[in-house]
C-alpha positions, 0 to 999 in steps of 0.5 A: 500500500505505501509503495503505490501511495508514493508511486501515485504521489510521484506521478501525480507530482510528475503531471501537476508542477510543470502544469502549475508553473509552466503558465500556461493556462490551456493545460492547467484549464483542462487539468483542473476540468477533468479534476471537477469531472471526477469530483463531480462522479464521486459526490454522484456515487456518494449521494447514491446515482447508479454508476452510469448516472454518476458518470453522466453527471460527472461529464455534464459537470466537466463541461459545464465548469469549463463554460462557467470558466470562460463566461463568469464575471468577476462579480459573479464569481466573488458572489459564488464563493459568498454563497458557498462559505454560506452554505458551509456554516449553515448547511454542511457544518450542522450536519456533523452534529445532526446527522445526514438525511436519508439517501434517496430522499428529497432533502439528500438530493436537495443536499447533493445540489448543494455540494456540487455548487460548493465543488463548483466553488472550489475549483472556481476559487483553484482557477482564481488564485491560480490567476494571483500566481500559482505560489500563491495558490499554493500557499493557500492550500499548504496551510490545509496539509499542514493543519493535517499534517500537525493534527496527525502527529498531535492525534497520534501523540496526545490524542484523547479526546476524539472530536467526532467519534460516530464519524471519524473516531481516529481524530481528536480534539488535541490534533486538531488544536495541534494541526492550528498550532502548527499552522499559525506557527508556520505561517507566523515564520513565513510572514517574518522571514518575508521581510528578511531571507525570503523575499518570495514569501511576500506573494502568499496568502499569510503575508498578504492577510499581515500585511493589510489586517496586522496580526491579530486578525490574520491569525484569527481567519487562519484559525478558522481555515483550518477549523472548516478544513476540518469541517471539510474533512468530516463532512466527506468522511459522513458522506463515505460512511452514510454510503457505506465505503472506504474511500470516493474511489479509486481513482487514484491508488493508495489515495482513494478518490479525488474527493478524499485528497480535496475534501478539506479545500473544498470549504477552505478554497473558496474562503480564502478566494473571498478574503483575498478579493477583499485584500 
């Protein structure tokens, strides 16, 4: 298992660092289609779509995506990830704690709808700050794999307390707190060493949120990025349980599916988009 893990992850890094460094748009356009294709096909399957219907959705989403892409207005694209934050704190959150409706129901396919706006948000907000520059779309999302990272290793060395135990029992309050600290930390030293050894570091995400809020309110919204990248994270963990499988697919070896490797973007990205629109 862990040596096809790596080879995915090789692979993977082998097709999607020329696609985001090398600037030009047509191929990180089309990478990024067939990425909200795939999405698109799991959440179907999630939601309960047979396979064939699941694989419809997932093309019709593909390619409604790519004429979204060309034909939105920047107006209404901030307005879309206003929407989804929206969606997140009073539709997705609240489910943790309340529980799914029933597959096959009104309220699951209402709920699909929903979330397949909020995949659409996403990818939307992976295009835009794409846009801004590919470093700083990663900086962006190294704040989500270092909150996961952080609370792994804290889950693992003082985990006690487990934060949604009928969900995911192998997370804990203390990973979690771990997983924030090691994000502020490391973004703290980001900002500082900006100013200093590296002057790369001034067009990400952190050094930007310094440089117009100060401290106390850069540090508060990376707290709460890394709150909904938890949020996330359970939300698509309920999904797989409600539907009774380990992972969205198998797409991608060792990994899962495309949903398991972005579950925690999926509310974080369009967030950070919004904020950075107000930058």
């Amino acid at each position: 298992m862990l040596k096809t893990r790596i080879i995915t992850a090789v692979v993977l890094l082998a097709v999607l660092l020329p696609v985001l460094f090398f600037n030009y748009f047509p191929a990180f356009a089309l990478v990024v289609t067939l990425f909200v294709g795939a999405a698109v096909w799991e959440g179907a399957r999630l939601f309960g779509l047979s396979e064939s219907k699941a694989r419809v959705a997932g093309f019709v989403g593909g390619m409604l995506f790519v004429a979204l892409m060309y034909s939105a207005k920047p107006g209404a694209v901030n307005a879309l990830f206003g929407v989804a934050a929206l969606l997140w704190i009073i539709r997705y959150a609240p489910t943790l704690g309340m529980g799914l409706p029933p597959l096959g129901g009104a309220a699951n396919w209402s709920l699909a709808i929903t979330f397949t706006f909020a995949l659409f948000a996403a990818f939307f907000a992976i295009v835009g700050l794409y846009l801004h520059s590919p470093l700083y779309l990663l900086s962006v999302m190294v704040l989500v794999w270092i909150a996961d990272i952080g609370a792994y290793f804290s889950g693992k060395a003082f985990g006690k307390r487990k934060l949604a135990p009928s969900i995911s029992p192998g997370k804990s309050w203390e990973g979690a707190i771990g997983g924030a600290i090691a994000v502020l930390a490391l973004a703290a030293l980001s900002v500082v060493l900006a100013d200093s050894a590296a002057p790369w570091l001034q067009d990400t995400f952190a050094y930007k949120l310094h440089a117009r809020f100060g401290w106390g309110l850069t540090l508060l919204i990376l707290a709460v990025i890394v709150m909904f990248s938890v949020i996330g994270d359970l939300f698509e963990s309920q999904l797989k349980r409600r539907a009774g499988i380990k992972d969205s697919s198998n797409l991608l070896p060792g990994h899962g599916g495309v949903l398991d490797r972005v579950d925690a973007l999926i509310p974080v990205l369009p967030m950070a988009a919004l904020v950075t629109s107000w930058l």
